[in-house]
MILOSE-336327 format. One record per residue (C-alpha): residue in three letters; x negated, y, z. Coordinates in steps of 0.25 Angstrom, whole numbers, padded with zeros to 4 digits, always signed. Layout:
BEGIN
ALAXYZ ...
This chain:
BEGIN
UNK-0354+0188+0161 UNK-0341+0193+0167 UNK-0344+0184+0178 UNK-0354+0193+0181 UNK-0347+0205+0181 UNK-0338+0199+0190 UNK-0348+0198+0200 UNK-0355+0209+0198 UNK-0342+0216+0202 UNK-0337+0210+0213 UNK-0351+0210+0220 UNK-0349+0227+0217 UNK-0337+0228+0222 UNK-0341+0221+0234 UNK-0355+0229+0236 UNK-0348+0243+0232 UNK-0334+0243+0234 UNK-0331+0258+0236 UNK-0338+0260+0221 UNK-0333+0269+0211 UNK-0338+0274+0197 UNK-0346+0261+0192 UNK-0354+0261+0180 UNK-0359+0249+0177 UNK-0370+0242+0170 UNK-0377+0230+0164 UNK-0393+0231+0163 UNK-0398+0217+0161 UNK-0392+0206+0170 UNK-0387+0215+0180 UNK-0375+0226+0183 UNK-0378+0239+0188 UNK-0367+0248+0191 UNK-0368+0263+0196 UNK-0356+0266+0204 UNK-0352+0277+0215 UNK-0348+0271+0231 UNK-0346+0281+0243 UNK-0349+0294+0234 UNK-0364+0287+0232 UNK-0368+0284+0218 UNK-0375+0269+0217 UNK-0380+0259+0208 UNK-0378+0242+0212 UNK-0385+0232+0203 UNK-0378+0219+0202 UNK-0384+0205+0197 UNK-0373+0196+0187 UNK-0371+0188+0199 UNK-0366+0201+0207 UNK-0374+0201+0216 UNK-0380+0216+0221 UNK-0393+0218+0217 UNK-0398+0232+0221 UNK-0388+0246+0222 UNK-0394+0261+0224 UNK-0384+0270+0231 UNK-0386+0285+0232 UNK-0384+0293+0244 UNK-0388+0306+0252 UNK-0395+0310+0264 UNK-0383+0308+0272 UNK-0382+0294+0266 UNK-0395+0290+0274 UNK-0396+0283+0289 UNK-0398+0293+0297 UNK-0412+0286+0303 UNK-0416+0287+0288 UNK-0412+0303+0288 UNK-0419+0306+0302 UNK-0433+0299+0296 UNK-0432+0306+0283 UNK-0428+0319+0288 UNK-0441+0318+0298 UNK-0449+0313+0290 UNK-0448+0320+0277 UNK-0443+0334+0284 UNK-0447+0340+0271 UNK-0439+0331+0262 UNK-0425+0332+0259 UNK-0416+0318+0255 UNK-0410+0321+0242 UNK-0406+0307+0237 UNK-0405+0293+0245 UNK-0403+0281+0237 UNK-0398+0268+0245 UNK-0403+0256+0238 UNK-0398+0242+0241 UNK-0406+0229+0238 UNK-0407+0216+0240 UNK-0395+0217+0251 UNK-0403+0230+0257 UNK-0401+0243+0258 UNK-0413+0253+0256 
């Protein structure tokens, strides 16, 4: 078992080096850990092997490409972007 913590946190040291204020978790085979990186507050799954499995970051408005901004803002003129959340999977970023 300590093997597996081992892993699981070098391969979060390597993903999230500039993390801080990590709570971390066991729920079933896996390790979740909610943490804080650049002032965003995020969430990584990691499997026993360490290997990154999925991680939700929240942002802002700002936090967004600006060819995301321009088609949202034309649009949805009505609309007003209140929370972003960045999710990456499977070695992607949504």
């Amino acid at each position: 078992m300590a093997t597996s913590y081992i892993r699981v946190m070098r391969s979060f040291t390597f993903h999230f080096e500039n993390a801080t204020n990590q709570s971390w978790f066991r729920y079933k085979k896996n390790f979740i850990v909610h943490f804080t990186a650049d002032g965003k507050k995020e969430n990584a799954v990691f499997n026993k092997k360490g290997k990154l499995l999925y991680s939700l970051s929240n942002c802002s408005e700002k936090d967004l490409p600006q060819q995301a901004r321009t088609f949202i803002n034309i649009n949805y003129h009505d609309c007003k972007i209140i929370c972003v959340t960045e999710a990456y999977y499977a070695e992607r970023i949504a």
